[in-house]
Every structure is written in structure tokens, then in C-alpha cells.
C-alpha positions as CSV (number, residue, x, y, z in Angstrom):
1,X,3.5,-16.7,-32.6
2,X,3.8,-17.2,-28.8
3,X,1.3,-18.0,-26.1
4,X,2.2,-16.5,-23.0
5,X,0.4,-16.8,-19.7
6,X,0.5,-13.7,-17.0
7,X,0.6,-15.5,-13.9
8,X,-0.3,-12.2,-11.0
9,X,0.2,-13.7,-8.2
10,X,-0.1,-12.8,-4.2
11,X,2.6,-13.6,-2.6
12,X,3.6,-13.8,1.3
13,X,7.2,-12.6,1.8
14,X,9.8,-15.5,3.1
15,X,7.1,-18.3,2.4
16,X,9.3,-19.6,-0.2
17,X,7.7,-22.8,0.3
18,X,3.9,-21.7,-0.1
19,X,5.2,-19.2,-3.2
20,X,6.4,-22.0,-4.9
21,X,3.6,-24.3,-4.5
22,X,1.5,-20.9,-5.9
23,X,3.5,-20.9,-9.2
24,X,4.1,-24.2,-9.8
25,X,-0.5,-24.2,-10.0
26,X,-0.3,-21.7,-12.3
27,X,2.3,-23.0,-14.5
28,X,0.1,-26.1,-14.7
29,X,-2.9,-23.6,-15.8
30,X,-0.8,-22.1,-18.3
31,X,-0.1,-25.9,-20.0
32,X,-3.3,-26.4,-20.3
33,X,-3.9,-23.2,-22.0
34,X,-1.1,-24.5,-24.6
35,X,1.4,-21.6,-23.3
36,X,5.1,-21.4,-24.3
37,X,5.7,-18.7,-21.4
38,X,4.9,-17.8,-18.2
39,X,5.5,-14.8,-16.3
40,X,5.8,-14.4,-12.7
41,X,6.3,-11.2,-11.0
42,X,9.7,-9.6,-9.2
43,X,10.9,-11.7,-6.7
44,X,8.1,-14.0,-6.8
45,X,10.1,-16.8,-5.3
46,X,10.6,-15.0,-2.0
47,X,7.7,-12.2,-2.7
48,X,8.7,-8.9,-2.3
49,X,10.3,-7.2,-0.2
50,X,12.5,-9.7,2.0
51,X,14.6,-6.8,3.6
52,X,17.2,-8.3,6.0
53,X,15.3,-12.5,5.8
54,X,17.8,-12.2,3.1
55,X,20.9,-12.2,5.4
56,X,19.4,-14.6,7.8
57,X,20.8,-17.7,8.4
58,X,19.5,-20.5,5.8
59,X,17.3,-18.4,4.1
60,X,19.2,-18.5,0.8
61,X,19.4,-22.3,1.1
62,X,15.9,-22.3,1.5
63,X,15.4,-20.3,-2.2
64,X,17.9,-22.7,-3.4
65,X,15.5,-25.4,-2.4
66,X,12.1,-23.2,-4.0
67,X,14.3,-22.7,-7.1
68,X,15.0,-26.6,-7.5
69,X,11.1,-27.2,-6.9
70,X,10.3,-24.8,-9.7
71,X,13.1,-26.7,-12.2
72,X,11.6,-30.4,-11.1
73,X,8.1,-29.2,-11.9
74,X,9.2,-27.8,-15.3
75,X,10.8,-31.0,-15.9
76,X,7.0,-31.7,-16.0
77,X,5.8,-29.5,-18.2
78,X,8.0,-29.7,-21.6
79,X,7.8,-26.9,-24.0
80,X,6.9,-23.9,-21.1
81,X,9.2,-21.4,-20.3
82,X,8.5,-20.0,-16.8
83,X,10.1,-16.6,-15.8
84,X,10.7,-15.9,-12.4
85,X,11.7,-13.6,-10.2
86,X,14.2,-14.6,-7.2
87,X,17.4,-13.4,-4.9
88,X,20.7,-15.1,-6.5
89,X,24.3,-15.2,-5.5
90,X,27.2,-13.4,-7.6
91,X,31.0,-13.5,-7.3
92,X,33.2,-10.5,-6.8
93,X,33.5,-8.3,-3.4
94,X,30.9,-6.4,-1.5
95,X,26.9,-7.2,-1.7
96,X,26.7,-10.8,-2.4
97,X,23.7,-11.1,-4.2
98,X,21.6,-9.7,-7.5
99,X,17.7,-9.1,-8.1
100,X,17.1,-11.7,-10.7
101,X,15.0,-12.6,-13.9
102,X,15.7,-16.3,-14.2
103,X,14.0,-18.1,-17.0
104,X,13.4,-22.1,-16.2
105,X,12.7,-25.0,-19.0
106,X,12.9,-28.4,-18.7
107,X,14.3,-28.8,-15.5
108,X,17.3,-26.3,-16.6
109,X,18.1,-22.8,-16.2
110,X,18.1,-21.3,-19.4
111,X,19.4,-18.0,-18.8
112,X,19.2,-15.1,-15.9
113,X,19.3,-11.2,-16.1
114,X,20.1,-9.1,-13.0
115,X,18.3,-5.6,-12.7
116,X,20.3,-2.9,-13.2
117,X,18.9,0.0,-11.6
118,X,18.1,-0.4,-8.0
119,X,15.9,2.2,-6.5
120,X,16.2,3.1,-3.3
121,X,13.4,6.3,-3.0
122,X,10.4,6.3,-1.5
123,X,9.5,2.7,0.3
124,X,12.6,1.2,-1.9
125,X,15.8,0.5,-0.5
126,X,17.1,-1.7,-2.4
127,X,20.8,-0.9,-2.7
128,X,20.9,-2.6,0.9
129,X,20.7,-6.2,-0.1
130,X,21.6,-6.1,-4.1
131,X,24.3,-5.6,-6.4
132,X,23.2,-3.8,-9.8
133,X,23.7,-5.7,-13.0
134,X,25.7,-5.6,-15.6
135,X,25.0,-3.4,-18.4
136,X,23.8,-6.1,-21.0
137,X,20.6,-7.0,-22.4
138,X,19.2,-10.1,-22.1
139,X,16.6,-11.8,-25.2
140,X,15.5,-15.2,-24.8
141,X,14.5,-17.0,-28.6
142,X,11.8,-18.9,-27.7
143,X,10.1,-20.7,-30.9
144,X,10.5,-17.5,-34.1
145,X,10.0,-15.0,-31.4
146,X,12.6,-12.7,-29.6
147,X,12.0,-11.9,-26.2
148,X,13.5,-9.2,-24.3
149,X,13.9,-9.2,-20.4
150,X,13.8,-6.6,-18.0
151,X,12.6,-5.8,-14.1
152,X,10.6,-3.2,-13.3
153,X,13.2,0.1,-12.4
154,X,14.7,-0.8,-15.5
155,X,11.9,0.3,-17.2
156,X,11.1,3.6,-15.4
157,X,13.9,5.5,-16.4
158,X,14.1,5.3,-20.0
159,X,14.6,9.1,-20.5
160,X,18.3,8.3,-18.2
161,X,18.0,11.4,-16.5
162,X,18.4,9.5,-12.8
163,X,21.4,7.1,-14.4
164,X,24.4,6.6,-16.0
165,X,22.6,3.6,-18.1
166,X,19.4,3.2,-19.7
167,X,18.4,-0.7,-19.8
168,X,15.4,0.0,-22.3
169,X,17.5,1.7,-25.0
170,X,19.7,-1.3,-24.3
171,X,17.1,-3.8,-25.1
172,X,16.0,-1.6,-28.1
173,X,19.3,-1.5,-29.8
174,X,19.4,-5.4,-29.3
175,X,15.9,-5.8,-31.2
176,X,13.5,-8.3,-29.3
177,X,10.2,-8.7,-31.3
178,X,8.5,-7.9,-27.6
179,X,9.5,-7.2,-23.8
180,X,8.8,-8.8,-20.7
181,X,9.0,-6.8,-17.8
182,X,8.6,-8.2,-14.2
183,X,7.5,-5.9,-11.5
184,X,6.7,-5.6,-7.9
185,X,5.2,-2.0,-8.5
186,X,3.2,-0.7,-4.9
187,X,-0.1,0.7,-5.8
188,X,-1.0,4.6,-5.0
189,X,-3.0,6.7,-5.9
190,X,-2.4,7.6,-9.9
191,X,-0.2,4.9,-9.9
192,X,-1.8,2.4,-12.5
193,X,-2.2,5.9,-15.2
194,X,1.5,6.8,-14.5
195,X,2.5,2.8,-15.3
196,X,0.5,3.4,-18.7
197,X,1.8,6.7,-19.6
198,X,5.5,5.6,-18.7
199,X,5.9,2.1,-20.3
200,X,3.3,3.1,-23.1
201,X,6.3,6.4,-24.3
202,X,8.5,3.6,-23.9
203,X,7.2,1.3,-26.3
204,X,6.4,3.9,-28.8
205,X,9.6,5.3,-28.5
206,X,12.0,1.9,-29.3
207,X,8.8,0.4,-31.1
208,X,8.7,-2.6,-28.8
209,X,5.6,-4.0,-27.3
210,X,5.9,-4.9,-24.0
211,X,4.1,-7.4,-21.3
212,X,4.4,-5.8,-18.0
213,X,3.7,-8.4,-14.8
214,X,3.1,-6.9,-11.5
215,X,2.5,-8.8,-7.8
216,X,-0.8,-8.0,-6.1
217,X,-1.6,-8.2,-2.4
218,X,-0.9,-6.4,1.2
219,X,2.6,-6.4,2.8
220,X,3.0,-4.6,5.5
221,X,2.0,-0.8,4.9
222,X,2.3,-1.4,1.3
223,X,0.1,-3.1,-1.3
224,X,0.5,-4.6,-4.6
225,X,-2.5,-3.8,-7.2
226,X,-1.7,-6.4,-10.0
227,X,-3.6,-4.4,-12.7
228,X,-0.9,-6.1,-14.9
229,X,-0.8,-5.2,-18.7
230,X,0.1,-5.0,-22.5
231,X,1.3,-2.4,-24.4
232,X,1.8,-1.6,-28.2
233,X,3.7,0.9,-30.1
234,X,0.7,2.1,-32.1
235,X,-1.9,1.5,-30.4
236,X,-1.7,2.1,-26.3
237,X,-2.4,-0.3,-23.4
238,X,-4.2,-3.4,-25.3
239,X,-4.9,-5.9,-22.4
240,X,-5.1,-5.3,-18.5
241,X,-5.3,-7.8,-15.9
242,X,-7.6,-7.3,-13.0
243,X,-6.4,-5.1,-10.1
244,X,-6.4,-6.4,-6.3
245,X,-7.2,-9.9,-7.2
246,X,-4.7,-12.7,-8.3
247,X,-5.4,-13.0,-12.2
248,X,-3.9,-15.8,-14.6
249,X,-4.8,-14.6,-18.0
250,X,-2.8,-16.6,-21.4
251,X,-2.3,-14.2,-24.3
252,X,-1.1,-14.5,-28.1
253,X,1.3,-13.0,-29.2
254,X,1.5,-12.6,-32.8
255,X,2.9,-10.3,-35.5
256,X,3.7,-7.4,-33.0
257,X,-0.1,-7.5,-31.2
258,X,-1.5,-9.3,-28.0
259,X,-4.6,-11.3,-28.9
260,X,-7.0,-13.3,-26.8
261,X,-6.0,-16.4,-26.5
262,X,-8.8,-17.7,-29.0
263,X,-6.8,-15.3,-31.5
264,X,-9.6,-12.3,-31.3
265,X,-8.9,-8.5,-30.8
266,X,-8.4,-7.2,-27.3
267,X,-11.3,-4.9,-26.2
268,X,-10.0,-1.1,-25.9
269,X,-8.4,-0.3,-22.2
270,X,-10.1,2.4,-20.4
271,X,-7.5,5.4,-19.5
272,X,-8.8,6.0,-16.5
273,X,-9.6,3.4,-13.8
274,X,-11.3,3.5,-10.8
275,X,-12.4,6.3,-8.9
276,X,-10.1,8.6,-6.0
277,X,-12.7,7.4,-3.4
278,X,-12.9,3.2,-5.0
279,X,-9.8,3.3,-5.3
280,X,-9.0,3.9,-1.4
281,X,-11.9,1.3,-0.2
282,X,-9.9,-1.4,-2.6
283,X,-6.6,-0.6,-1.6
284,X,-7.2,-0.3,2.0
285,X,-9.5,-3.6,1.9
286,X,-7.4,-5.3,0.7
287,X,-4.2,-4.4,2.4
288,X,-6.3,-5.4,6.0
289,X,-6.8,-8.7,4.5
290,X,-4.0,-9.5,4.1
291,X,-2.1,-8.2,7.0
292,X,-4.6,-9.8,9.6
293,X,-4.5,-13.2,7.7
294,X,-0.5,-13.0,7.5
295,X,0.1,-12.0,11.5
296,X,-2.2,-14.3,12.5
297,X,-5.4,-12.6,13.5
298,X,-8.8,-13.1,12.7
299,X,-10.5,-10.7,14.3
300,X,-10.2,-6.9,14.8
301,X,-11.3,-4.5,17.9
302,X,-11.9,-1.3,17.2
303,X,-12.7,1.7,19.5
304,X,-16.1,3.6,18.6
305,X,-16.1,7.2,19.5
306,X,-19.3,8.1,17.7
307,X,-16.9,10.6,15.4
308,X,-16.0,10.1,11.6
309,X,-12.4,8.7,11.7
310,X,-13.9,5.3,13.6
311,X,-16.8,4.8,11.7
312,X,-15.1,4.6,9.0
313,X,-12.6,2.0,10.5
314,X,-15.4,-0.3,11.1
315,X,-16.9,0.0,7.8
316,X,-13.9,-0.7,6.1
317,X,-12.9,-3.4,8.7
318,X,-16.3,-5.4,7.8
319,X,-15.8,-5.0,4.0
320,X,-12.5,-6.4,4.5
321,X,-13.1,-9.3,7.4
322,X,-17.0,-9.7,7.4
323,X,-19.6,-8.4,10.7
324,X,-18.8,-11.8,12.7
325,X,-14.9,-10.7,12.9
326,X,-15.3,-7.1,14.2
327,X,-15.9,-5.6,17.2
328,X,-16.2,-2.4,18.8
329,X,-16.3,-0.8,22.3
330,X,-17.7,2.4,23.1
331,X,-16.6,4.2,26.3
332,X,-18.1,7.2,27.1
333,X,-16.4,9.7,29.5
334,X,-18.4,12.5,31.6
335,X,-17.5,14.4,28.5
336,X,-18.9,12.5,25.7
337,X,-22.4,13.6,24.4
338,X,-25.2,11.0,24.3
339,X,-25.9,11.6,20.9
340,X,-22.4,10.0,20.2
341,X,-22.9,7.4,22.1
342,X,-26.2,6.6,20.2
343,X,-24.4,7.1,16.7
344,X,-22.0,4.5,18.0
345,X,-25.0,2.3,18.4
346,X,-27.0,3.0,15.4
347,X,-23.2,2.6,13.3
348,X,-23.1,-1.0,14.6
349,X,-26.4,-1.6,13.9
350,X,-26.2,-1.1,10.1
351,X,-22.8,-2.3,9.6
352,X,-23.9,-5.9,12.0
353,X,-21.3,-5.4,14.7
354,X,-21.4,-6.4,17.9
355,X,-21.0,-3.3,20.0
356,X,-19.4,-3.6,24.1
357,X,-20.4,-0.6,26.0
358,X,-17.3,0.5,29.1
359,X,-18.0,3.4,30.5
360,X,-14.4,4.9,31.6
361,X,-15.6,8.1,34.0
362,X,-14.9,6.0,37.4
363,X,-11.8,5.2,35.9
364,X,-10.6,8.8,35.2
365,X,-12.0,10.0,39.0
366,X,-10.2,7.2,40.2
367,X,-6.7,8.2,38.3
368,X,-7.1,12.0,39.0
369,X,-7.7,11.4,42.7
370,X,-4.7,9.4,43.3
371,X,-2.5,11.7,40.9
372,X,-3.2,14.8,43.5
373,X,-2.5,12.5,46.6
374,X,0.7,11.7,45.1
375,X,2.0,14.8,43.3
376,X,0.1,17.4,45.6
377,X,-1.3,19.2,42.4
378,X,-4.9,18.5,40.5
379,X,-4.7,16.4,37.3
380,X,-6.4,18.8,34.4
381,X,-5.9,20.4,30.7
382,X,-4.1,18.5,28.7
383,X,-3.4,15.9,31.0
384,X,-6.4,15.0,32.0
385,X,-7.1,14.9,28.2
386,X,-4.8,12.7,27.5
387,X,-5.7,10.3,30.8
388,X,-9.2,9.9,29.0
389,X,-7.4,8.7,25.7
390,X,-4.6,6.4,27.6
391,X,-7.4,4.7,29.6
392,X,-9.6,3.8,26.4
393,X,-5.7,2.6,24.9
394,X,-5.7,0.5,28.0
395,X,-9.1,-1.1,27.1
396,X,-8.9,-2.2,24.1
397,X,-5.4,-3.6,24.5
398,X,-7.0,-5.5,27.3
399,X,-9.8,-6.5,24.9
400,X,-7.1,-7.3,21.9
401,X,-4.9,-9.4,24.3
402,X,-7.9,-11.4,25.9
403,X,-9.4,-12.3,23.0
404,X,-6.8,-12.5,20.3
405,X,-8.1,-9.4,18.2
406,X,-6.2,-6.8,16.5
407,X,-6.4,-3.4,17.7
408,X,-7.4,-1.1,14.7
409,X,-6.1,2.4,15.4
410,X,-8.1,4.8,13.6
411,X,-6.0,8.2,13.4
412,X,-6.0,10.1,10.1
413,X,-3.5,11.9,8.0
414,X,-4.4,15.4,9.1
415,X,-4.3,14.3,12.9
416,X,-0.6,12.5,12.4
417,X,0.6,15.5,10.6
418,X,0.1,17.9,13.5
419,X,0.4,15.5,16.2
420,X,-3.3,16.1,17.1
421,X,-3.3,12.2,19.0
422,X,-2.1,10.6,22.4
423,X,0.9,8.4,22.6
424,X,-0.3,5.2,24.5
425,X,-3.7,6.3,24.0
426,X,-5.6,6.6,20.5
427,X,-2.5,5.7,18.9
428,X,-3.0,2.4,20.1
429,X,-3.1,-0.5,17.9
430,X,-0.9,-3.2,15.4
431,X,-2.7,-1.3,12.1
432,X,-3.9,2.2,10.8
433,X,-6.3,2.1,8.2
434,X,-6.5,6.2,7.7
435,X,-3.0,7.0,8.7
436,X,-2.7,8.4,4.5
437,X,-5.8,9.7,4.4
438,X,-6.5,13.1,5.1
439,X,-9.8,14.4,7.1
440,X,-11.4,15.5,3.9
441,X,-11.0,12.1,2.3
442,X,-12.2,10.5,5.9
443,X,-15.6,12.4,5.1
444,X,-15.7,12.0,1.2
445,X,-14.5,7.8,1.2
446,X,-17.3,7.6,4.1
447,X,-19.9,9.0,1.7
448,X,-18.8,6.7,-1.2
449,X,-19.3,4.0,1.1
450,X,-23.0,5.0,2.1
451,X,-23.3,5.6,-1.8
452,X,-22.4,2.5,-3.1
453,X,-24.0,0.5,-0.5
454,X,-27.6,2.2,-1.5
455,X,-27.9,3.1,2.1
456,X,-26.8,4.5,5.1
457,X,-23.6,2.2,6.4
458,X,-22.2,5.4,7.9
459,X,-25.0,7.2,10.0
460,X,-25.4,10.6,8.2
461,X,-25.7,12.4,11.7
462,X,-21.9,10.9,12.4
463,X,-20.7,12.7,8.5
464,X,-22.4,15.9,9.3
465,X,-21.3,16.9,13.5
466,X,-18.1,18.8,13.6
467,X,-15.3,16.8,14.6
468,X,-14.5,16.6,18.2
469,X,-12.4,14.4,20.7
470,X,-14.8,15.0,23.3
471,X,-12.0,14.9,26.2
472,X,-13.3,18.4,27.5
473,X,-16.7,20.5,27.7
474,X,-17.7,21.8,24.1
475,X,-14.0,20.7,22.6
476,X,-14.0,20.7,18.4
477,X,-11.3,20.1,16.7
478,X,-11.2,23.8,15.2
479,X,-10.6,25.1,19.0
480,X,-6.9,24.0,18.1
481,X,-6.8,23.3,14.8
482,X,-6.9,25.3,11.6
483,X,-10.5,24.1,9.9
484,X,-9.6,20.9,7.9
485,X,-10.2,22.1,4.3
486,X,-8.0,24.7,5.0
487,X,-5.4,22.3,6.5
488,X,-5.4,19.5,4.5
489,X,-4.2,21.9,1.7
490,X,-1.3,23.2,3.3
491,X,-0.5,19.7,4.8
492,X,-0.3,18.4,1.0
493,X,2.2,20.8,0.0
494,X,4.0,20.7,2.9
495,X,4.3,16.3,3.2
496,X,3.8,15.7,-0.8
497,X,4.9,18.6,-2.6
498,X,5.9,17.4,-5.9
499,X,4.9,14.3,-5.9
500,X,1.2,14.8,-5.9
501,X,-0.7,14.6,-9.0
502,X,-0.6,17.7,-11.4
503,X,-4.5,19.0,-10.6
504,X,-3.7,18.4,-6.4
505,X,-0.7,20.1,-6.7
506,X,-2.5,23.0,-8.6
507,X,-5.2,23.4,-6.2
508,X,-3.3,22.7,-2.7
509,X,-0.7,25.6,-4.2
510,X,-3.6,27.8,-4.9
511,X,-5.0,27.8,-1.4
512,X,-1.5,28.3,0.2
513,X,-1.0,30.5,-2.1
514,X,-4.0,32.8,-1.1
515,X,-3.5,31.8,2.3
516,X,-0.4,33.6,2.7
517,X,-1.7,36.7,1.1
518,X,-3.9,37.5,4.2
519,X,-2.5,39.0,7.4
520,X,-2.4,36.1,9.4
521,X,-1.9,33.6,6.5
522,X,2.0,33.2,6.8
523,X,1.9,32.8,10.7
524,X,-0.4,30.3,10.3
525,X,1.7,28.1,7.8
526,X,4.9,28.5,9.5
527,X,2.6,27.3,12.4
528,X,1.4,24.2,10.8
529,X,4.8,23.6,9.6
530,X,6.2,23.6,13.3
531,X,3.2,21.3,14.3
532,X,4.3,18.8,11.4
533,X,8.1,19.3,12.6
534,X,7.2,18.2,16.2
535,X,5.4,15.5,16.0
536,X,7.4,13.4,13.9
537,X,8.2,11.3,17.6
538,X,4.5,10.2,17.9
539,X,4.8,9.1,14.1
540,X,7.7,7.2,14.9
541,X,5.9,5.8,17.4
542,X,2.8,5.0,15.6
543,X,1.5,1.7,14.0
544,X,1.8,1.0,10.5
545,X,-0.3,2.5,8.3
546,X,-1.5,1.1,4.9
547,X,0.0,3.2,2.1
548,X,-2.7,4.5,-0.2
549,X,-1.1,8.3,-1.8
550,X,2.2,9.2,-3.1
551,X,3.9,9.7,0.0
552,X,2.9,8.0,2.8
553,X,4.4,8.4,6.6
554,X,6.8,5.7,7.5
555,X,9.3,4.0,5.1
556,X,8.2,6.6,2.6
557,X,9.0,9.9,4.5
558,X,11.7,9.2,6.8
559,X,12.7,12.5,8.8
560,X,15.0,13.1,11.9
561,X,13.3,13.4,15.6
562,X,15.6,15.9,16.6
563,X,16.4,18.5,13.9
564,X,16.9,22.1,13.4
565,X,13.8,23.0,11.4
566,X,14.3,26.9,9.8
């Protein structure tokens, strides 16, 4: 029998001295539960990922220095076995250093596994920084039990189609009576069912049950879920941990089954977790939290247009921060309608913001007269389109660098995609909350919120106008844009493809499938796919955007500026 404690942790990346004091509190928690293990996620002592802090000067001292902390408090705590994850040094030429398991008792390193497979898809790139392992397994005896050691990519591969070696078979023809497995696994959409599904045909397969410890938290565009769990051979996913919260839960082990700690049966895990639309509001919540509280900022700005995309900002912004740290400027132009302004007003009513009015028309005469005296030519079309937006970027940078507030941009996926945005201008701002979520999502996860609220957060006169900029007389979006249910489908295939979920994939296929069967159908893909092809610059020059689908713009999708596109 073993007790172990899952220690899920949110961890800030290079704060080696704030992650230590972290886990050295929940080790002390898992004593007092009587544990003999705790688990802490991948690279827990630096939090994950470091990227290049790890070839700066004194930084590896500095996890030296966590490392030694963590061995002096176990000195503390006889009996526990804590596993955790940190950067380590190896010998030989080329990279210099391994992704490590390390298991600490008594003041002693016990033993140390290095992952094997390093992944460097997607937001991953870890090849960069680490050396793969050897191809060993690693099992720990701790008390009568066996315990097998692994981090996360090790795990995902067990069919070995992507590598030479397979850790998990490995492990399995070594024996262990169960498996840890410590992860830093970024949250998307489907993710936490593809996590079950994966390590759950593992452990039936080698007959191993399993303990799989993820991170939780924002870092930069991505974010960390938690939603840690067990897994048995016969019987499925037996134990979950709660998902974007820190969670320290202590389990029994005992005869092949995870137990409450009390020794009682685990309640049955649901297969399917939250909702498309929760899902978003938690994920993006959360990954706003943290990125504010980690750069600094306490408050955010955002830009109110009256339209969808920054209503939805707010909303999201005071879930995540609270009314008191949001605010919002509207500035109307000679083009924008009163009724947006007066959504704008009744948006920050409900939601408790305080809301600045600048009105920018003066401005834009002002700029448009000068333009002509200078260049001899009127300032209009596009240009004076884009003047409108730059101006408003100019305000609420102003604002943001008065004050101290973060500039929220609030562009969507559909709009990035096609480039449908103004450098300097709307694309202003240190965070995107929408940046991967497409304009049909904008509307649907701004209905959930009214819906779960009980009332009207998001005015219902906002969710129902047709989108428009307002930059010229009458302007919707459909004057130069395909209508967005229509586009959002082709934009799926064309940016996800494969990697979207089996039903998405089926219906975005179908609608390019029966677009392209009408006269102007192809034209109008090969249009879209030239839009998408063009604007990768203003992407490029985007903020970040928190990561909330399968394939998110930024580290996820990197593509050449200047290509031949076919």
C-alpha cells in the first residue's frame, strides 16, 4: 500500500525561488496526510517552459540552489518521497543538459530519469535546450510497491509510430506495480478527453495503472489546466483533480486501485468535462490572471466599440480581474452610430465598468487636413480607415502608459486570419483574449456568458447588429468579407486541418466541400486562402494571444512572411 499526494501546482517560469517555497508547502501537506510520495509536475522547479533563461548566465546555479532547498526540507520530512521535475546537467558533447524526473528523500537524491522523447511540434521546442535520455526505465521501490517513472511525451507515443523507442513498453517489460507520469500538458480544447483516451489504451494495454500530474496556470499564450488524474487497467479514469485551480489531493494506492485516502472507492469520472463555450471562459480567465499578475499589471484598458468582439473582452476581463480593475474608452468617429455608442454605455453598466468617453472626429479632420497640405492629395478609402483605427491605438496606449493599465486588444480569429485589422491601430495592445477564437464562437461564448450569469452581461442589441468597423458610411463586415459562418468553416480547414476534433473536422469539410461545388465556390476559397497567406506580417506583429484550440497563431503555426504560396 502507498499513500501518494498529487501536488498540482501553478508555477511562474524562472521563479525558482517562489516554486520552491510552493512545493516545499505542499510536501508539508502531504506529511500530514501520512504520504510516502509526492508528485510534482514537469519541470516544477523552474516551471515550464524556461526557453533560453536556461542558457543565461547563473540560472543553473540558481536551480542548483532550489534543488538543495527541496533536499534540506526533505531532510525534514523522513519517510516522503518527493518527485520533481527540474533542468539537470549531463556529460558528453553537444546540449548540456536533460529534462529530468529526480526523486528526493531524506536530504538525498535517490535516483533521476531523463525524458526520452522530446517534442518539438506545436508550442514545443524542446530539442533546443535538452538532450533525450537514455533508453532505460527507471522504478523506484518505495515500501512493497514498485513504481515506475516517466514524463509526459514519453507517454504519448506508446503506439512508436513517431520514434525509434517506446518508453512505456519499456516500463512495461520492467513490471512496476503502477506509473507515475509527470507532465506539463497545455490545455485546448478536447485536450483533457484526448489525455484519457491516450494514457487510459496505455494502461490497459501493459496492464499498469498510472498517476498522471499535470501543472496548471497561464504562461504566456499558453495555459496549464491541471485536471490531473488516475487511471486503471480495468476500469478507466478513477480519480481527477480539479482543472484551472491548484489541487493537492493524497490517494491510496493499494492492490492495483487508487482509493480515497480514507480507503473508500473513488466516485466514477465523467467522460466528458466541461462544455466547448465553459471551457473557453475558464481557459481564457484564467490565462488573463495570470499574465497581468506575472507582468506586473493590475489593471486593463480596453477599447469599446459597441460591437461583439469588445464586449466580450470586457466581460471576460471582469470575470478574470473584478469591475474596479477594468476600464474602457469609447470614441466615437463621425462614422460611428449612436446606438453603438449607447450599447457601449449600457455594456458597462451591467458589467460595473467605468466607461471614458473621447470622441476622435477632431482628431481625424485635423490629420486629413494636414496629410493634403503635405502630400498635395486627399486622405480617403482605406487610409482614412485605417487613420480612425491608428488614432483610437494612439489613445489607449496613452491611457495604458498614464495609468499603468494593460491594453487588451480584442481582434478575433476570423479577423487575424484574413488580416481584416490595422497594424498600429486595433492591433494594439500587450494581450489578445479572442485571437483563437473564431467570430462564431465570439457570438456563441458571449451568449454562455449572458446564460450563465441569469441576465444580460452582454447587451442582446450588441449579439444581434451585424458586425461592422464603423470606419465608413453603412460599412459591415460582409461588404469585404465572406459571411462569418461561411468563413469560419473554410478558415478551420485551411489553419487546423487535421488537428481539429473528428465532428469539426466533419462539418467544416462538408461546408468546403459544398462550397466548392457552386460556381463561385472555388474562387472564393482560393480567395480566402490568399487573404490568410498575406496577412501572416500583421500576425507577426500582433500581441500574444491566449491559446484556447488545437492550433493556435504564434508558437503554434509558425509560417514564412515572404513565401511562394501555389
Amino acid at each position: 500500500m502507498l499513500h501518494i499526494t498529487v501536488a498540482q501546482l501553478n508555477y511562474f517560469v524562472g521563479d525558482i525561488e517562489g516554486n520552491t517555497r510552493k512545493m516545499i508547502e505542499a510536501a508539508r501537506r502531504a506529511a500530514v496526510d501520512g504520504a510516502d510520495l509526492v508528485v510534482f509536475s514537469e519541470l516544477s522547479l523552474t516551471g515550464y517552459y524556461p526557453g533560453d533563461l536556461l542558457e543565461e548566465p547563473g540560472f543553473l546555479r540558481r536551480v542548483d540552489v532550489g534543488l538543495q532547498a527541496l533536499k534540506d526540507a526533505s531532510r525534514q520530512l523522513p519517510g516522503l518521497h518527493w518527485v520533481v521535475g527540474a533542468p539537470v546537467r549531463r556529460d558528453g558533447p553537444g546540449k548540456k543538459l536533460h529534462n529530468a524526473l529526480l526523486v528526493v528523500a531524506g536530504g538525498e537524491l535517490v535516483t533521476q530519469y531523463a525524458k526520452q522523447l522530446l517534442p518539438t511540434y506545436d508550442v514545443f521546442d524542446e530539442q533546443r535546450h535538452f538532450a533525450a535520455g537514455p533508453d532505460v526505465a527507471r522504478v523506484l521501490r518505495i515500501g512493497t510497491t514498485q513504481v515506475g517513472l516517466m514524463i509526459c511525451e514519453d507517454g504519448w507515443n506508446d503506439s512508436g509510430e513517431d520514434y525509434l523507442v517506446n518508453p512505456f513498453t519499456r516500463l512495461g517489460d520492467a513490471a512496476p506495480d503502477l506509473v507515475v507520469s509527470i507532465n506539463a500538458s497545455p490545455s485546448n480544447v478536447g485536450k483533457r478527453e484526448q489525455r484519457h483516451q491516450v494514457f487510459g489504451q496505455a494502461s490497459t494495454r501493459h496492464r499498469l495503472p498510472l498517476l498522471y500530474v499535470n501543472q496548471v496556470g497561464g504562461q504566456d499564450q499558453i495555459v496549464f489546466d491541471g485536471a490531473s488524474f488516475a487511471v486503471e487497467p480495468d476500469r478507466g479514469v478513477t480519480f481527477e483533480a480539479q482543472r484551472f485551480v491548484e489541487d493537492t489531493v493524497t490517494l491510496r494506492f493499494d492492490n492495483g486501485r487508487f482509493l480515497a485516502l480514507g480507503g473508500e472507492a473513488l466516485p466514477p469520472v465523467a467522460a466528458q468535462g466541461l462544455s466547448t463555450m465553459a471551457f473557453y471562459r475558464a481557459q481564457t480567465v484564467l490565462g488573463l490572471r495570470d499574465y497581468t499578475r506575472r507582468c506586473g499589471f493590475k489593471q486593463v484598458v480596453v477599447g469599446s466599440s459597441g460591437g461583439i468582439d469588445s464586449a466580450l473582452t470586457l466581460a471576460l476581463a471582469v470575470d478574470a480581474l473584478g469591475a474596479g480593475n477594468v476600464e474602457a474608452i469609447t470614441m466615437p468617429s463621425s462614422f460611428s452610430s449612436s446606438g453603438s455608442v449607447d450599447d457601449s454605455v449600457t455594456l458597462c453598466n451591467n458589467l460595473g465598468v467605468r466607461l471614458h468617453r473621447h470622441p476622435i472626429a477632431e482628431l481625424v479632420t485635423a490629420y486629413a487636413r494636414q496629410f493634403e497640405a503635405t502630400f498635395g492629395t486627399p486622405l480617403a478609402g482605406l487610409p482614412l480607415e485605417n487613420l480612425q483605427a491608428r488614432i483610437r491605438g494612439t489613445i489607449l496606449m496613452e491611457h495604458s502608459n498614464r495609468f499603468g493599465h494593460m491594453l487588451l486588444t480584442t481582434g478575433n480569429k476570423s479577423e487575424l486570419s484574413v488580416g481584416y485589422c490595422t497594424l498600429y491601430g486595433d492591433t494594439n495592445g500587450g494581450l489578445g483574449l479572442l485571437g483563437d477564437l473564431f467570430k462564431t464562437e465570439v457570438f456563441a461564448l458571449s451568449r454562455h456568458l449572458n446564460e450563465a450569469a441569469g441576465r444580460e452581461l452582454i447587451p442582446v442589441a450588441i449579439i444581434d447588429k451585424p458586425p461592422s468597423a464603423e470606419l465608413a458610411p453603412d460599412q459591415k463586415d460582409t461588404d469585404s468579407l465572406p459571411p462569418y459562418p461561411l468563413l469560419d468553416e473554410v478558415l478551420k480547414v485551411e489553419i487546423e486541418g487535421g488537428r481539429l476534433a473528428t465532428w469539426e473536422r466533419a462539418q467544416a469539410e462538408a461546408v468546403v466541400q459544398q462550397l466548392l461545388a457552386t460556381p463561385e465556390g472555388p474562387a472564393l476559397v482560393a480567395r480566402i486562402r490568399g487573404m490568410v497567406a498575406r496577412s501572416e506580417y500583421k500576425r507577426r506583429q500582433s500581441p500574444p494571444i491566449i491559446r484556447v484550440r488545437s492550433r493556435a497563431f504564434g508558437s503554434g503555426r509558425q509560417m514564412p512572411i515572404a513565401a511562394f504560396h501555389a
